[in-house]
Each structure stands twice: as structure tokens, then as C-alpha cells.
C-alpha positions as CSV (number, residue, x, y, z in Angstrom):
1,X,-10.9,25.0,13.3
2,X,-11.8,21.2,14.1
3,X,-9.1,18.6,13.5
4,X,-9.8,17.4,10.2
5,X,-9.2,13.3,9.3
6,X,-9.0,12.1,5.9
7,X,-9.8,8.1,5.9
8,X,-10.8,7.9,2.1
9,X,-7.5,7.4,0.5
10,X,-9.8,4.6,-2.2
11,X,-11.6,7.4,-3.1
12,X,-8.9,10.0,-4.0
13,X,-5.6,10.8,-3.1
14,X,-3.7,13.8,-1.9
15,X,-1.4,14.6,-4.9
16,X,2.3,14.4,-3.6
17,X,4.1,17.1,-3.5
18,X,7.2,16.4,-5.8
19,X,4.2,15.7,-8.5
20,X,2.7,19.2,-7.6
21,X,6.0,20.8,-8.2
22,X,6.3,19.0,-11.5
23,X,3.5,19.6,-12.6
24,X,3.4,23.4,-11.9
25,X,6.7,23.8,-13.8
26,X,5.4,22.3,-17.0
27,X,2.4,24.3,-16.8
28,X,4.0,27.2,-16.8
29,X,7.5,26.6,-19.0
30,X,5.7,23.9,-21.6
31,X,2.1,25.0,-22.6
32,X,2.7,24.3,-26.1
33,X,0.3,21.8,-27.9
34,X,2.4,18.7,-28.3
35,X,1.4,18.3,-32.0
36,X,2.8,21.5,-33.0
37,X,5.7,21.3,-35.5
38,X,7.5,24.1,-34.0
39,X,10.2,23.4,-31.7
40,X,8.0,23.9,-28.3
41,X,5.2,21.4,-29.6
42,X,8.2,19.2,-30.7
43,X,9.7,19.2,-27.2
44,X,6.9,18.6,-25.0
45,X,6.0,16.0,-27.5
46,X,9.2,14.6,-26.5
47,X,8.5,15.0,-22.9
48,X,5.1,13.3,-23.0
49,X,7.0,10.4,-24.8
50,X,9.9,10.1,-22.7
51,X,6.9,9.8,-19.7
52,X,5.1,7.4,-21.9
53,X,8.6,5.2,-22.1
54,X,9.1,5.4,-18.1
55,X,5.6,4.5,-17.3
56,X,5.7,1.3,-19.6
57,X,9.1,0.3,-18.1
58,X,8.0,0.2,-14.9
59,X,4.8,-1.5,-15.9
60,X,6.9,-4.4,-17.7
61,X,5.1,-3.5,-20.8
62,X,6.1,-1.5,-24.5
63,X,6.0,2.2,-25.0
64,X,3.5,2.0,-27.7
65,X,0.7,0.0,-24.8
66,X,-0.1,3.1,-23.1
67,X,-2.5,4.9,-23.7
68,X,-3.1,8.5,-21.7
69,X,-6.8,9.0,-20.4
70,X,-8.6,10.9,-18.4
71,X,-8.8,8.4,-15.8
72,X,-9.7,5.0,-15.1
73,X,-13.7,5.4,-16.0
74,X,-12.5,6.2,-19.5
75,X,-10.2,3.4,-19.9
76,X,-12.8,1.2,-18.9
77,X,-15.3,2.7,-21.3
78,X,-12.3,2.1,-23.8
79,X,-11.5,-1.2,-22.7
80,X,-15.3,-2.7,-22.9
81,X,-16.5,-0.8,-25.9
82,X,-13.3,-0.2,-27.9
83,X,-12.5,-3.7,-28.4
84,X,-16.3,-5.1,-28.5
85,X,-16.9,-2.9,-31.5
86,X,-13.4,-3.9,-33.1
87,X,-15.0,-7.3,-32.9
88,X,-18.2,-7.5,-34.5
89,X,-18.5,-10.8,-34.6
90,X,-18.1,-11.8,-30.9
91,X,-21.1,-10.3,-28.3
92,X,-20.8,-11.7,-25.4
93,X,-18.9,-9.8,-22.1
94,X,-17.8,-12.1,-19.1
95,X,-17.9,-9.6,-16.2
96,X,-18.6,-9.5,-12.5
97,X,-21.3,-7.7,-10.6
98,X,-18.4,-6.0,-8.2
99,X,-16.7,-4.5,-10.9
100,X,-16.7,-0.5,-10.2
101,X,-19.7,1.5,-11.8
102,X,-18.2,2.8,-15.4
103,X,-17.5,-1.2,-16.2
104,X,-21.3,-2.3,-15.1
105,X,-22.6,1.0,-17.0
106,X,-20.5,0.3,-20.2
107,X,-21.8,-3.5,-20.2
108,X,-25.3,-2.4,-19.5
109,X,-25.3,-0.3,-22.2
110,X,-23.3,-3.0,-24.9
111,X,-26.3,-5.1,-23.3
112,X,-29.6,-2.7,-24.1
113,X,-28.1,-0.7,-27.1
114,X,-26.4,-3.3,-28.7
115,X,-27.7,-6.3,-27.7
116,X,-24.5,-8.4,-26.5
117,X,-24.4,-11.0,-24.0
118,X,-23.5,-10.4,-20.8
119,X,-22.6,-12.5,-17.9
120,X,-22.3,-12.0,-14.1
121,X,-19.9,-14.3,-12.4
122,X,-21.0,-15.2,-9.1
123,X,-19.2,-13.2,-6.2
124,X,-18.7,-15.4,-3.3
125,X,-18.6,-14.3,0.8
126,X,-14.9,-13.4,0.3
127,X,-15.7,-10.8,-2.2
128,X,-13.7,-12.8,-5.4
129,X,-14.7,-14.5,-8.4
130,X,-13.4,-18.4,-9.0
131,X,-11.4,-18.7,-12.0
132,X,-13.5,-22.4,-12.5
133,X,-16.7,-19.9,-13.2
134,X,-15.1,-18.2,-15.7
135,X,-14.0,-21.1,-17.6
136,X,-17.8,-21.9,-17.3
137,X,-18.8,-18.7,-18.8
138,X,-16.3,-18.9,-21.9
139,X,-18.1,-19.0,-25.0
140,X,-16.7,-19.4,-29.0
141,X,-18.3,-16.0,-29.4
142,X,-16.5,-14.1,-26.0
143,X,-14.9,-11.2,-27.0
144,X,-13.7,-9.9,-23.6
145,X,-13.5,-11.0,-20.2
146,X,-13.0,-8.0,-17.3
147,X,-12.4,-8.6,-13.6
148,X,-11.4,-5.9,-11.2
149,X,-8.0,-6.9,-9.0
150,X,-9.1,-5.2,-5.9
151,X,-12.3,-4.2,-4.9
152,X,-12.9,-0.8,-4.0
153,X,-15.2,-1.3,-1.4
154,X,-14.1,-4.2,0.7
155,X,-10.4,-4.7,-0.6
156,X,-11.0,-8.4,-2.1
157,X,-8.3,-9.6,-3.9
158,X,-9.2,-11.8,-6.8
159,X,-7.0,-14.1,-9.0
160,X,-6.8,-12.5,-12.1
161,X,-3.6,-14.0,-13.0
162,X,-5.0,-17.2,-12.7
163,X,-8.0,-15.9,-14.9
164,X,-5.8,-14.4,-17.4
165,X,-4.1,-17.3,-17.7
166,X,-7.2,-19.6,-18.1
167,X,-8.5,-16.5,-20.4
168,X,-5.9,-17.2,-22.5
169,X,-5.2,-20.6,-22.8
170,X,-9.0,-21.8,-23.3
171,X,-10.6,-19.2,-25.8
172,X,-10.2,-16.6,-28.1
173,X,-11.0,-13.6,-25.9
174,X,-9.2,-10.6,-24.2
175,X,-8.6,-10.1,-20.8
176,X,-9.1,-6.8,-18.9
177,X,-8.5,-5.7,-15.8
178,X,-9.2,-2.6,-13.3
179,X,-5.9,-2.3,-11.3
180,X,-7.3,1.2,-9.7
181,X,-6.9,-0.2,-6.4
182,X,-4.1,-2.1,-6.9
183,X,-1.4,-0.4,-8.6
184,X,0.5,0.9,-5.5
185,X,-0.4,-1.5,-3.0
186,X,0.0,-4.9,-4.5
187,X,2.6,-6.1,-6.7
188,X,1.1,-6.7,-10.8
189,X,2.7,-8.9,-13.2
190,X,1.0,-7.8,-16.6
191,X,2.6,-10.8,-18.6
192,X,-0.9,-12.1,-19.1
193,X,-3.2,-9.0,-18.9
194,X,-4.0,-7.7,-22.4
195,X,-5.8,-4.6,-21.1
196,X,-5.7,-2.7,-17.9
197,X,-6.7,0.5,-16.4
198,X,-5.3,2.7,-13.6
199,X,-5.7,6.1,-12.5
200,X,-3.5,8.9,-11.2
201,X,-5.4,10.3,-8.7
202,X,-5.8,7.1,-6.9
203,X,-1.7,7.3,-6.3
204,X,-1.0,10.6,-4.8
205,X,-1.7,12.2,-8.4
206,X,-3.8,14.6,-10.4
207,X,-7.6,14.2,-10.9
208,X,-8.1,14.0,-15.1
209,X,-5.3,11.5,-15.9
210,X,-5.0,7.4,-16.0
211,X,-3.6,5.4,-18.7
212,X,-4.9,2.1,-20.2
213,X,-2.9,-0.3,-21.3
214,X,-3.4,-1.7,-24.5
215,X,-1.3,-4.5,-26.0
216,X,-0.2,-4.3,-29.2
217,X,-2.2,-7.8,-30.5
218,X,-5.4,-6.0,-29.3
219,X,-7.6,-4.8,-31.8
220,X,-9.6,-1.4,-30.4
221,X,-12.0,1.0,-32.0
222,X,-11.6,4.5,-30.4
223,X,-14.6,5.9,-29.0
224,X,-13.5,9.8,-29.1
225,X,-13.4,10.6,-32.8
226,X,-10.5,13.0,-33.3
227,X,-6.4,13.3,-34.8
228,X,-3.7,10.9,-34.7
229,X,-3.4,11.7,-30.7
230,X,-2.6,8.3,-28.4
231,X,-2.2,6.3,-32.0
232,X,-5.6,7.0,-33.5
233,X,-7.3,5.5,-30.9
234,X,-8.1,8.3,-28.4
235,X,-8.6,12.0,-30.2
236,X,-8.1,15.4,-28.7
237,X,-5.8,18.0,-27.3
238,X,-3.5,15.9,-25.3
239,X,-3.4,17.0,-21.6
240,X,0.3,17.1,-21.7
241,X,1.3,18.0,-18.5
242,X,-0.3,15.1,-16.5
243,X,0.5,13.0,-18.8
244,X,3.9,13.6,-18.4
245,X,3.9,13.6,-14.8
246,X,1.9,10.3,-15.1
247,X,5.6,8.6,-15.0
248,X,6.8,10.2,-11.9
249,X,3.4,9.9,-10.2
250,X,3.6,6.3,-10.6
251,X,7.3,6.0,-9.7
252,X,6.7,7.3,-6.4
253,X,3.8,5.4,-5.6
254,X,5.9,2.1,-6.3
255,X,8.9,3.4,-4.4
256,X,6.5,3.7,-1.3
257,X,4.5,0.6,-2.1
258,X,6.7,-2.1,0.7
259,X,6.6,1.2,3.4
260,X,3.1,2.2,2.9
261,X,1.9,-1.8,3.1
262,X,3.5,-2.5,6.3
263,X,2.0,1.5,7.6
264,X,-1.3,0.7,6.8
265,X,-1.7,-2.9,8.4
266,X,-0.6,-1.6,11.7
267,X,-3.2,0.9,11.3
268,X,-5.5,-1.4,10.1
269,X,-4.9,-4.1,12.6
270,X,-5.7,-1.5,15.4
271,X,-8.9,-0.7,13.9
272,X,-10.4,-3.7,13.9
273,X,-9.1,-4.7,17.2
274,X,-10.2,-1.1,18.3
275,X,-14.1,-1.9,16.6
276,X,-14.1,-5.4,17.1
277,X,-14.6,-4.6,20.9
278,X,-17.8,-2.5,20.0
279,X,-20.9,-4.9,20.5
280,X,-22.7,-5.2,16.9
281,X,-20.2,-4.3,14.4
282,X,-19.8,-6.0,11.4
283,X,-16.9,-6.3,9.5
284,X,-17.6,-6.7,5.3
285,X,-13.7,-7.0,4.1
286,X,-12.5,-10.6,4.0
287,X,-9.7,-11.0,6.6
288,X,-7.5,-11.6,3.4
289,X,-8.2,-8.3,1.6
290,X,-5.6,-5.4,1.3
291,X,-5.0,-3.9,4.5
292,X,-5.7,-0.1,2.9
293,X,-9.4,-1.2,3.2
294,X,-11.5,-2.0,6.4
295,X,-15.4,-2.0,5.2
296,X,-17.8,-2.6,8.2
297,X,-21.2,-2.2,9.0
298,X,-23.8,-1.1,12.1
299,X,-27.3,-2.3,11.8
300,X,-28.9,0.4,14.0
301,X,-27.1,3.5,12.0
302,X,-27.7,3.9,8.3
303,X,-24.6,4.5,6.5
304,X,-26.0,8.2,5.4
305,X,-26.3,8.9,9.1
306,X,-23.1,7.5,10.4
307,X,-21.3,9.6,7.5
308,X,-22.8,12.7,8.5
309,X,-22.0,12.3,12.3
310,X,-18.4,11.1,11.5
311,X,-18.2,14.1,9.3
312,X,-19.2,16.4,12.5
313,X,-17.0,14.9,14.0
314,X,-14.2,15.5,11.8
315,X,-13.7,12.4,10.0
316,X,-13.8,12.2,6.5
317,X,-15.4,8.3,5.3
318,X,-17.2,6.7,2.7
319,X,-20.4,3.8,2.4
320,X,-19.2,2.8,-0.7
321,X,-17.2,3.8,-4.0
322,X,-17.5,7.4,-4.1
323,X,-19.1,7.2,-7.8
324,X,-21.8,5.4,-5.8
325,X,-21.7,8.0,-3.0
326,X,-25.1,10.6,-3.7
327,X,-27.1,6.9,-4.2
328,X,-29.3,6.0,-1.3
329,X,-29.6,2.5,-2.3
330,X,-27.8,-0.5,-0.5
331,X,-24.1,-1.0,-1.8
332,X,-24.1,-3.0,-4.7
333,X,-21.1,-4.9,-3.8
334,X,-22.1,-6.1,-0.2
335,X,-25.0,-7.7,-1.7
336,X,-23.5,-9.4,-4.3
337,X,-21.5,-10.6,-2.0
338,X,-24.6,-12.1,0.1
339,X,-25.1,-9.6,2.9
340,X,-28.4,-8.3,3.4
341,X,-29.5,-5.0,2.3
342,X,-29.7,-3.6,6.2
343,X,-26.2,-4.3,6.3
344,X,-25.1,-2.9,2.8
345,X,-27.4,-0.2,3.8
346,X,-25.4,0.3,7.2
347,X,-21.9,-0.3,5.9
348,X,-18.7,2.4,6.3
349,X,-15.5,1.9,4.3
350,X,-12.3,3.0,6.4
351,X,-9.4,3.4,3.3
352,X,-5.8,4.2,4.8
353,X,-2.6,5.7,3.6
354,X,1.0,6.2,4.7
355,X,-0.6,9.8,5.9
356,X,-2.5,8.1,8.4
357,X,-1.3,8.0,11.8
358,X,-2.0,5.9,15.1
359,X,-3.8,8.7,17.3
360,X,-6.1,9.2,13.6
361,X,-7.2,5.7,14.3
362,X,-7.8,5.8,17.9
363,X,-9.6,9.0,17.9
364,X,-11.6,7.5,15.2
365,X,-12.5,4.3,17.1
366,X,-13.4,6.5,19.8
367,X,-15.9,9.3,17.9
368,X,-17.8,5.8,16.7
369,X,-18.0,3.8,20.0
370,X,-19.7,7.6,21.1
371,X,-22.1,7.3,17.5
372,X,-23.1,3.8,18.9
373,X,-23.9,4.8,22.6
374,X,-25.7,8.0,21.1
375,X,-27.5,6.5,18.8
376,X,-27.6,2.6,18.6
């Protein structure tokens, strides 16, 4: 069988196997629903809350601030709409156009069902938001202001301590943020931050779980009607098992953060060195964004095509966030961030790991100088 290469570590991760092992134990030894009042319901509801204590400790936050999801689309959903409709009086969202798809979807639809406000911060060439156009955009009647840390197509950083800060300070609102892409690769100081969402599976952990965290001053509405599960705010079943692995999921990831940083710039500095002597390529990420990220673009090969003959040739890429991925339309982010729509159209994100080795990257700068002489 052909060599297979995974380069799409921002669009899901291979679950680690000390998680795997975890998890598989639990499945089997502690099925029991953890708001039964018999002893096996008692104990993995002691298990979940022992994970839900580790996980805020190394977050720097309380217990009671997490909140177990499915994933970081739902905290999202729970971060926009939950505390907009525990707010009645306050409609109007400060958001940027970047954000990943479940936050522009959630806004559009506060927006056309329920007639909020909502504004776009401008996105600048770097890919980030200025903390001076927020303080713009505040309003008396903001209820929440939500910036993404790190984009998940180019890698942008943008200041959201600053913002949450400023967010703070000069109005009334909340501050959210979607750490999806950052948790594991950059530090996160959440003194500031009242909500934020990560998922597991972007850190070497199982697809279905995320947390949000909520703190305690922030008022929320839950959006799944149910029991008392996650504190009244997010019914249902818990899915106890990876939940409880949430803790050790996101251990790990932070144990490898400093190893997996200084990894993944080598491999990223060979890449672009290795593409930056192909004649016509374009290169999307800022030259300060995360080094797990390398976006860039051919004008001659449509993303769609380039994918498809990378795939061929073994490689395993994305155009854009892989919510995004069955849309034929230019990436939304490489526009916003002024590029035209031939080169969001033509654009390839590259997304590293500690998995990743030197030969991967040189084979892959390789099968696309080939794509370019073929094709181009």
C-alpha cells in the first residue's frame, strides 16, 4: 500500500494512545449512568468530577466552570446563544468574520431569527483583529464580544488578552473565546476570558467531547432542555467516559506543548524554504502565526484539484477548515483577510504535529513542485 501522510493535524487529531487505553477501560469497567444512585452511578459520577477538578486546575479556573460538550461547535452555540438569551435586554454581538463556521452560523442566526445586532470587526492582512476596533464596536447594549485565538486556517494569532482586557474594563459585556487551535500549542492565561471553548479531538483526543468554560458571574440559558446534568445548563445522558478522559487528554497535550512547538517550526521552516523556491507560490499565514500552520496558495491549480492530486499522491491536506471542506466557494478567511478569490480559491493549508517527520516534509515539497510542472 502507498505511503500514507497525514498533514491535517487542525483538522483532527490522532487520539493518543494512553487516552485510548483509558478510555477503553472505562468503557468496559464503568458503563453505569453517572446519575444513578447506586453505587456504580455514584462512582463514575465521582470519576467524571474528579476529571472535571483536573481539567479546571490546569486551566487556572474553578471546578464548577466547566462544562462537558460535545465539542467545540456546541460550546460555541452555547457561548453565543446561551448567554444572548440570558440577556434579553442586550442584542448586539461584536464578532469577527474569521471566526470558525458554528460562531458565524450561530450569529447569523441571533441576526435573522432574532433580530440582534451584529458586527464584523475588520480582519487586517495579518489575519488579526485590533483591539482599538473593538473598543469602537462597544455599545451600552453589547452583550458578548467573541474572538477566535488562532485561526484555523492561516494560524493568526490575535490579542485576545488585550481584548478581554479592554472587554472588561470599558463595558458591560462578556468575553468569549475559541481556544480550538490554541490550547496545546500556545500558552492561555484565562484570568480575563469569561467564556471559552476547546475541543478534545483537536489534542490527540476523542471526536464527541470539548468543554466550555463558563465562569461563574456569567449568566447562560441552556439550549438542550433536559435534567440537572452539567449544572442545569446542558441536559442529557452525560458521555461519561470522554468526559472523564477529557483531563488526561488535555494533560498530555500540555506536557508536549514546549516539545511539539520547537518539532513543528523545524518542520515548518523547511517547508517554506522547500516552497518558497517554487516559482508562483503564495504563502497566506502571516510570518508570525503558529508554526503548526503553513496556508499557501497556487494560482494555476484550484485548491479542489491540488487536494485530489496530493491525495494520489499520498498526502493527506486541507483548503480550508474542514467544516468548510465539501464547499466550492473561495475560503472565507483569505478573503476577509484581502486576498482575492483566485487565491482563496487556490489556497492549501499544511497543519503539523510532533508525528510529523523531516523526510514527510521533503517528500511533500517534492510531490507539489511535480503538481506544478504537471500542471501549472
Amino acid at each position: 500500500m502507498k505511503r500514507r501522510v497525514y498533514l491535517d493535524h487542525a483538522g483532527t487529531t490522532k487520539p493518543d494512545p494512553e487516552v485510548l487505553k483509558t478510555y477503553t477501560a472505562l468503557l468496559a469497567d464503568h458503563y453505569a449512568n453517572s446519575e444513578s444512585l447506586y453505587d456504580e452511578g455514584s462512582e463514575v459520577h465521582r470519576m467524571m468530577e474528579k476529571a472535571r477538578s483536573a481539567a479546571a486546575g490546569l486551566l487556572g479556573v474553578l471546578p464548577g466552570e466547566i462544562l462537558f460538550t460535545s465539542g467545540s461547535c456546541e460550546a460555541n452555540s452555547m457561548a453565543v446563544k446561551g448567554v444572548s438569551f440570558a440577556c434579553p435586554d442586550k442584542r448586539h454581538i461584536i464578532t469577527t468574520p474569521i471566526e470558525h463556521s458554528s460562531i458565524l452560523s450561530a450569529c447569523h442566526q441571533m441576526e435573522h431569527l432574532f433580530h440582534y445586532d451584529i458586527t464584523w470587526l475588520p480582519v487586517y492582512e495579518d489575519g488579526r483583529v485590533k483591539a482599538s476596533d473593538v473598543r469602537s464596536a462597544l455599545r451600552p447594549d453589547t452583550v458578548l464580544v467573541s474572538v477566535m485565538h488562532v485561526n484555523n486556517e492561516v494560524g493568526s494569532v490575535n490579542p485576545i488578552q488585550e481584548i478581554a482586557e479592554l472587554v472588561r474594563k470599558k463595558s458591560s459585556a462578556y468575553f468569549h473565546s475559541d481556544l480550538t487551535q490554541s490550547i496545546g500549542k500556545v500558552p492561555v492565561d484565562l484570568k480575563q476570558i469569561d467564556l471559552a471553548s476547546i475541543s478534545a479531538h483537536k489534542l490527540h483526543g476523542l471526536k464527541g467531547s470539548g468543554i466550555l468554560v463558563k465562569k461563574t458571574h456569567v449568566p447562560m440559558e441552556p439550549l438542550i432542555s433536559g435534567g440537572e446534568q452539567e449544572f442545569g445548563l446542558r441536559g442529557g445522558t452525560a458521555n461519561s467516559a470522554a468526559d472523564t478522559v477529557f483531563a488526561k487528554t488535555l494533560r498530555l497535550a500540555l506536557e508536549k506543548q514546549e516539545a511539539t512547538w520547537k518539532h513543528v517550526s523545524a518542520l515548518k521552516q523547511r517547508l517554506y524554504e522547500g516552497l518558497s523556491e517554487l516559482e508562483g507560490i503564495e504563502f497566506n499565514s502571516p510570518k508570525d502565526a503558529i508554526p503548526h500552520v503553513l496556508n499557501f496558495s497556487y494560482e494555476k491549480i484550484p485548491s479542489e484539484v491540488m487536494q485530489n492530486e496530493l491525495n494520489r499522491r499520498g498526502f493527506m491536506v486541507s483548503a480550508r477548515s474542514t467544516c468548510e471542506s465539501n464547499s466550492n466557494n473561495p475560503s472565507y478567511v483569505l478573503t476577509a483577510m484581502g486576498f482575492s478569490e483566485r487565491r482563496a480559491s487556490c489556497s492549501i493549508r499544511v497543519s503539523l504535529s510532533l508525528e510529523n517527520t523531516m523526510e514527510e516534509i521533503d517528500l511533500f515539497i517534492e510531490a507539489v513542485k511535480e503538481m506544478i510542472t504537471q500542471y501549472g
